[in-house]
MDAnalysis code that builds the backbone (N, CA, C; Angstrom):
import MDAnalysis as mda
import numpy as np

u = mda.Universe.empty(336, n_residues=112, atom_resindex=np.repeat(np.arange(112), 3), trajectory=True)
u.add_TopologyAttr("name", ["N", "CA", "C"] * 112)
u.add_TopologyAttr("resid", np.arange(1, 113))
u.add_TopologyAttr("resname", ["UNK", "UNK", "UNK", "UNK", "UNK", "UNK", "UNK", "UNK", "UNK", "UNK", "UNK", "UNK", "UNK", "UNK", "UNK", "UNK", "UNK", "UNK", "UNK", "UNK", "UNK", "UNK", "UNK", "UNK", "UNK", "UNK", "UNK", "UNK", "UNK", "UNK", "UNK", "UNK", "UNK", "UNK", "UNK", "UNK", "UNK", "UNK", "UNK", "UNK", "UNK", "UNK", "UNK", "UNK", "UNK", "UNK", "UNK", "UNK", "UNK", "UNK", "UNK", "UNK", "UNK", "UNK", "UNK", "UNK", "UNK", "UNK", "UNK", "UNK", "UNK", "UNK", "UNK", "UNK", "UNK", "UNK", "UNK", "UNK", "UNK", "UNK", "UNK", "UNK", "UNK", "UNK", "UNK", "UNK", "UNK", "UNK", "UNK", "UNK", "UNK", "UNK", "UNK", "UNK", "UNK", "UNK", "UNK", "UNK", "UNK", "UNK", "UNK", "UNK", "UNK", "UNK", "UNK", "UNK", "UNK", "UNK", "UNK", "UNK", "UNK", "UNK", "UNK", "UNK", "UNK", "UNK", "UNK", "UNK", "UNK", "UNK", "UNK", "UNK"])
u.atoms.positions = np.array([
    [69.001, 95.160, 193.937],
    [69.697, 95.358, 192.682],
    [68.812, 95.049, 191.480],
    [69.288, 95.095, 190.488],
    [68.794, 95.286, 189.195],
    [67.936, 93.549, 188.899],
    [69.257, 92.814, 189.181],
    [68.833, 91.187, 188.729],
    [67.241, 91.254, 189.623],
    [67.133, 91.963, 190.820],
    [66.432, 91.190, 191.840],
    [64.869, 91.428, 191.351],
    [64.710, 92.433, 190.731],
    [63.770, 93.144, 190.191],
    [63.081, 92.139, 188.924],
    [63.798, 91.172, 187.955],
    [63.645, 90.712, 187.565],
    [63.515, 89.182, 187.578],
    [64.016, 88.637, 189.074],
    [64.093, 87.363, 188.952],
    [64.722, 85.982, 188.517],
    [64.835, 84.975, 188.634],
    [65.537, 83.630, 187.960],
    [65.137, 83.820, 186.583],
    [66.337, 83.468, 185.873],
    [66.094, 83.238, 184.372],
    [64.849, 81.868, 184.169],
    [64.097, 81.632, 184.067],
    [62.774, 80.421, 183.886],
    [62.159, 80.655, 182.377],
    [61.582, 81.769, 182.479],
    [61.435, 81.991, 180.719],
    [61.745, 83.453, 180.834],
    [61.759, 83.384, 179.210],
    [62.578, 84.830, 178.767],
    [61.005, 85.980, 178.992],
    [59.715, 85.497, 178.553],
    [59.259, 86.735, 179.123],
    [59.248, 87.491, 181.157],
    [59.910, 86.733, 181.718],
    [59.988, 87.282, 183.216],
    [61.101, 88.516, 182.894],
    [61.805, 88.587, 181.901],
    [62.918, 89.568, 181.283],
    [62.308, 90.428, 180.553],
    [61.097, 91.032, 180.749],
    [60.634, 91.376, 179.700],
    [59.291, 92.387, 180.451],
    [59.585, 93.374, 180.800],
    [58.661, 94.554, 181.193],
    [57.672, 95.502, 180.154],
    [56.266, 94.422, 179.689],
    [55.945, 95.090, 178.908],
    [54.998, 96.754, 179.132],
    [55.268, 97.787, 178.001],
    [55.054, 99.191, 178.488],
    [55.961, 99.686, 179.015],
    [57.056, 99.342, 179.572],
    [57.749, 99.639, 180.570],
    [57.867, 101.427, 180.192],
    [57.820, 102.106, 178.773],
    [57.965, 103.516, 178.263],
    [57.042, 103.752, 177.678],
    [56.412, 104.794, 178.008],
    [55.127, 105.301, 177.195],
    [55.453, 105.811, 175.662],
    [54.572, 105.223, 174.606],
    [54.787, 105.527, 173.097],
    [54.478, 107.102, 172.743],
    [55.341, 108.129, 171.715],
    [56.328, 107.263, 171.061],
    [57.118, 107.624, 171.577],
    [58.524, 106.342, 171.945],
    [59.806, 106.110, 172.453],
    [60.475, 107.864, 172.592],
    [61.059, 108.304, 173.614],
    [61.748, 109.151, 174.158],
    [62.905, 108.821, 174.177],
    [63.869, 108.808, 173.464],
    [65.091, 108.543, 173.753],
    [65.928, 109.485, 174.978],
    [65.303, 110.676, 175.267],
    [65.675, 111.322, 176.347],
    [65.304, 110.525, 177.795],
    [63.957, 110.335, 177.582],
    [63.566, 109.598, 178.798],
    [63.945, 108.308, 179.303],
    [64.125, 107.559, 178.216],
    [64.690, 105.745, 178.508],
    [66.394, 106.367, 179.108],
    [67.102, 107.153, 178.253],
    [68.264, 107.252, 178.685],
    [68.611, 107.933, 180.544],
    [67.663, 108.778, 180.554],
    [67.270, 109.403, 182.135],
    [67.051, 108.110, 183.050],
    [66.386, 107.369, 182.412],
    [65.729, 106.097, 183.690],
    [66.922, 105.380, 183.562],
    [67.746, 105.097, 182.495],
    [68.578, 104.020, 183.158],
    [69.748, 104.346, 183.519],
    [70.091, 106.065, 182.975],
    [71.464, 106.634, 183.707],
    [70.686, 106.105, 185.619],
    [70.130, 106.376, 186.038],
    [69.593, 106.300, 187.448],
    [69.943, 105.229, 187.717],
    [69.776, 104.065, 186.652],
    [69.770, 102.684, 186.934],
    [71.447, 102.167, 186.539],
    [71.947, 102.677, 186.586],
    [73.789, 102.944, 186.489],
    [74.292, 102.370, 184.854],
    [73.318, 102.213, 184.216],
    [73.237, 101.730, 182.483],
    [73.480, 103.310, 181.193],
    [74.057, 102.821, 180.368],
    [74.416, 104.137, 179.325],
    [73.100, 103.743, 178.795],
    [72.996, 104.354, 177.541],
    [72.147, 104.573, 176.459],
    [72.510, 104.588, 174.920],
    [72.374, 103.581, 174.654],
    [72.928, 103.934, 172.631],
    [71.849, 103.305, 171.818],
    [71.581, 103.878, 170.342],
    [70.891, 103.530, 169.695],
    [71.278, 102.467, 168.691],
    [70.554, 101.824, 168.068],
    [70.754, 101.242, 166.983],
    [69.814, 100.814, 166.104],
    [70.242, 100.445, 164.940],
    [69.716, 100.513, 163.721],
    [69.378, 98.888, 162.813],
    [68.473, 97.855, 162.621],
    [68.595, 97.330, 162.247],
    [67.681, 96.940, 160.910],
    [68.277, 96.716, 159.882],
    [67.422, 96.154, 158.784],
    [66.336, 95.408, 158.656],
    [65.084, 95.065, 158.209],
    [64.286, 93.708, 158.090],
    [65.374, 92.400, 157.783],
    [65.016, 91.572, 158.827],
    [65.858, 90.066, 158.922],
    [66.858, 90.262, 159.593],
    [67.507, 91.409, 159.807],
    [68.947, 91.534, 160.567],
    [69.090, 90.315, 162.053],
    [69.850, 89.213, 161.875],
    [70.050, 88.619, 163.033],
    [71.607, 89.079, 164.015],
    [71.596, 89.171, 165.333],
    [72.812, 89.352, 165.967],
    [72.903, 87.805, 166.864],
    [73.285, 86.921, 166.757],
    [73.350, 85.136, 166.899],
    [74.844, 84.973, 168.508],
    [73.695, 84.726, 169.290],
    [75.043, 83.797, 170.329],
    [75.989, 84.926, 171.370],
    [75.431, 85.775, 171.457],
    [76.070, 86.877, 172.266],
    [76.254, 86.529, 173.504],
    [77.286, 87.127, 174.729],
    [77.249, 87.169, 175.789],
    [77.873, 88.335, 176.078],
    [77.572, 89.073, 177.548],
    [78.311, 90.255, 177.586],
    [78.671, 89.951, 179.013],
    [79.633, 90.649, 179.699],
    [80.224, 90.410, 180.891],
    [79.554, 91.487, 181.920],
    [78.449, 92.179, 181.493],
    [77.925, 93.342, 181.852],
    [76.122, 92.955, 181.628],
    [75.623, 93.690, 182.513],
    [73.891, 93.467, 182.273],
    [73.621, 94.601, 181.096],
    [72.515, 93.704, 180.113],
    [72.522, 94.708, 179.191],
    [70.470, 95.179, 179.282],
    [70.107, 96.359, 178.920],
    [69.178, 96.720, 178.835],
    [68.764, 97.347, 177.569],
    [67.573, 96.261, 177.262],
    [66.993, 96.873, 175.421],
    [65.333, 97.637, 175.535],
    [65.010, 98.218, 174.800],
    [63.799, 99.138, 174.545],
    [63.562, 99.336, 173.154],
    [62.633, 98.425, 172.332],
    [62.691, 99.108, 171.010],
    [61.588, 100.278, 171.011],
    [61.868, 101.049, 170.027],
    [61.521, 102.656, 169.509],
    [60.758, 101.815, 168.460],
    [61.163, 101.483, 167.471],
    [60.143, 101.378, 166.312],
    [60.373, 100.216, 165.801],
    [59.294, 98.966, 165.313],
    [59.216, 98.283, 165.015],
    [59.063, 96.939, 165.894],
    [59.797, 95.657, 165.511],
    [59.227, 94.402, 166.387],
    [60.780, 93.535, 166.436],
    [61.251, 93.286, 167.278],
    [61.807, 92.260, 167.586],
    [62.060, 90.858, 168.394],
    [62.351, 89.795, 168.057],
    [62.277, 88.836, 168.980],
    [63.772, 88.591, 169.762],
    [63.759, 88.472, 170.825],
    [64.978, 87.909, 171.303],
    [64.840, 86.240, 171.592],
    [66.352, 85.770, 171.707],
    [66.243, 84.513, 172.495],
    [67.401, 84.730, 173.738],
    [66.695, 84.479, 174.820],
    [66.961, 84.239, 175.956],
    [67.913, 83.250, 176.873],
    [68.565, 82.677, 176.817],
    [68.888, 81.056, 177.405],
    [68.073, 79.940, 176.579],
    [67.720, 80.317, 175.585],
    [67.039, 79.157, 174.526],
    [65.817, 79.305, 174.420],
    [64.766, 80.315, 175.098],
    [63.591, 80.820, 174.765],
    [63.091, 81.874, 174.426],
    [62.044, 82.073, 173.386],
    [62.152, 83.089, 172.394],
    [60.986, 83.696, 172.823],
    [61.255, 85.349, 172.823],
    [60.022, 86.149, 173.271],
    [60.182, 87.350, 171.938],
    [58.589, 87.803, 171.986],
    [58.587, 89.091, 171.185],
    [58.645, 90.026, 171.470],
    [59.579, 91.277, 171.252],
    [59.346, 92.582, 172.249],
    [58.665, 93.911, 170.493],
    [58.149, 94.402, 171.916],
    [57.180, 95.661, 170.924],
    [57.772, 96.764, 171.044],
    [58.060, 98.114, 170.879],
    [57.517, 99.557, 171.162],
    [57.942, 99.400, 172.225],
    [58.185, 100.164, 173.610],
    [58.301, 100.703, 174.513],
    [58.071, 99.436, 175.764],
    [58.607, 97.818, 175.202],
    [58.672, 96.666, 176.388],
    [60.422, 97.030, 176.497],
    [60.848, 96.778, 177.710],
    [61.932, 96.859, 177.913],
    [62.592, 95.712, 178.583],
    [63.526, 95.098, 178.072],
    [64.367, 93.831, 178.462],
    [65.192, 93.839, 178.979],
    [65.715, 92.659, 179.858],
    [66.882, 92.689, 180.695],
    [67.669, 91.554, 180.575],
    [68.677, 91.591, 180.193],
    [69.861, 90.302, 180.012],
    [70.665, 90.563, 180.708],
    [70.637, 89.268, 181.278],
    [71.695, 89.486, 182.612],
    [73.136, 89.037, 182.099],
    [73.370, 89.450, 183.018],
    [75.498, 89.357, 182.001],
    [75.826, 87.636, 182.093],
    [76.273, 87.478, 180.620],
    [76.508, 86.056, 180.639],
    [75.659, 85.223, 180.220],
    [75.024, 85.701, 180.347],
    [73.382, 85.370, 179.587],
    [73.353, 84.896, 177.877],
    [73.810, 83.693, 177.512],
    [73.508, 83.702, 175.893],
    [71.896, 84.397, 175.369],
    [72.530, 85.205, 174.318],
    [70.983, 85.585, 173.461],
    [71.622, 86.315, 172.237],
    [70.484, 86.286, 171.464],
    [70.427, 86.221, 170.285],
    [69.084, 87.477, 169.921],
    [69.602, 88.348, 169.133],
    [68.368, 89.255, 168.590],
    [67.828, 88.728, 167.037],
    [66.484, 89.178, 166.976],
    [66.284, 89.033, 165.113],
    [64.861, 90.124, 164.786],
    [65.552, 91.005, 163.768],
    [64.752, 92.220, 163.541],
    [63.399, 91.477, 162.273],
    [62.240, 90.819, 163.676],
    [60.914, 90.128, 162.353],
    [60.173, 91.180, 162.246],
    [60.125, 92.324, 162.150],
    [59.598, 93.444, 161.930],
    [59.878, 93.686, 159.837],
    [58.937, 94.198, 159.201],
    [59.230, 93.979, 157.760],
    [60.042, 95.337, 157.276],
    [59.821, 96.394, 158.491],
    [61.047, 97.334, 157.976],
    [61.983, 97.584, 159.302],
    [62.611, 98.591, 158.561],
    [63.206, 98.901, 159.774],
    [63.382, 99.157, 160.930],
    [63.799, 98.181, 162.033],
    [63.721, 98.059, 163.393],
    [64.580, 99.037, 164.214],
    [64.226, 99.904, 165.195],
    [65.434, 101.408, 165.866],
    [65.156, 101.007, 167.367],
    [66.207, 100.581, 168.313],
    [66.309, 100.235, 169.299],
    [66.976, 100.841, 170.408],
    [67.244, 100.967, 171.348],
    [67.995, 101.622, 172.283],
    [68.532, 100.196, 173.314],
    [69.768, 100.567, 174.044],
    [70.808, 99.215, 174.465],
    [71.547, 99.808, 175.287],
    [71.563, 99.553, 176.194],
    [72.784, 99.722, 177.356],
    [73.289, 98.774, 177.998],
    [74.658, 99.347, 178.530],
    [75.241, 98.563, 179.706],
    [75.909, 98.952, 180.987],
    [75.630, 98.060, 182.244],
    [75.897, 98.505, 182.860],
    [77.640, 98.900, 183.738],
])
């Protein structure tokens, strides 16, 4: 399964497949790999500074940013994702996004 591929939560980069999509971002293609992987596909849009604080979802969620830089926090540890690294939060999982990129950050997010 999906978790197994990724491992015990220990630090947040083991969640964190960098390259995982060749640049620049395909939104056709990320959405192809994870329909396979039983995950939707949606985009989103975030401002410079935009924080999303304390989340949990009851579902595994999968992120890929397209353009710009974001950091997540993990279970309380903070990683940077680039361009085409792709992340995995496992359901239940507290985390937290923050768009430190100076413009606008465009991401892709699913669940399973």
């Amino acid at each position: 399964g999906i978790n197994a591929e990724y491992g015990g939560l220990k630090m947040a980069e083991e969640y964190v497949k960098r390259n995982k999509f060749p640049l620049p971002i395909q939104r056709e293609e990320v959405a192809k790999d994870w329909k396979q992987r039983g995950f939707d596909c949606q985009l989103f849009v975030d401002p410079p500074g935009r924080e999303w604080k304390n989340f949990t979802h009851s579902t595994n969620e999968l992120v890929t940013v397209v353009e710009g830089k974001m950091e997540f926090t993990l279970g309380g540890k903070k990683v940077l994702v680039w361009p085409g690294d792709e992340v995995f939060i496992p359901k239940q999982v507290l985390h937290s996004t923050n768009n430190v990129h100076d413009s606008t950050t465009r991401w892709l997010y699913g669940y399973d």
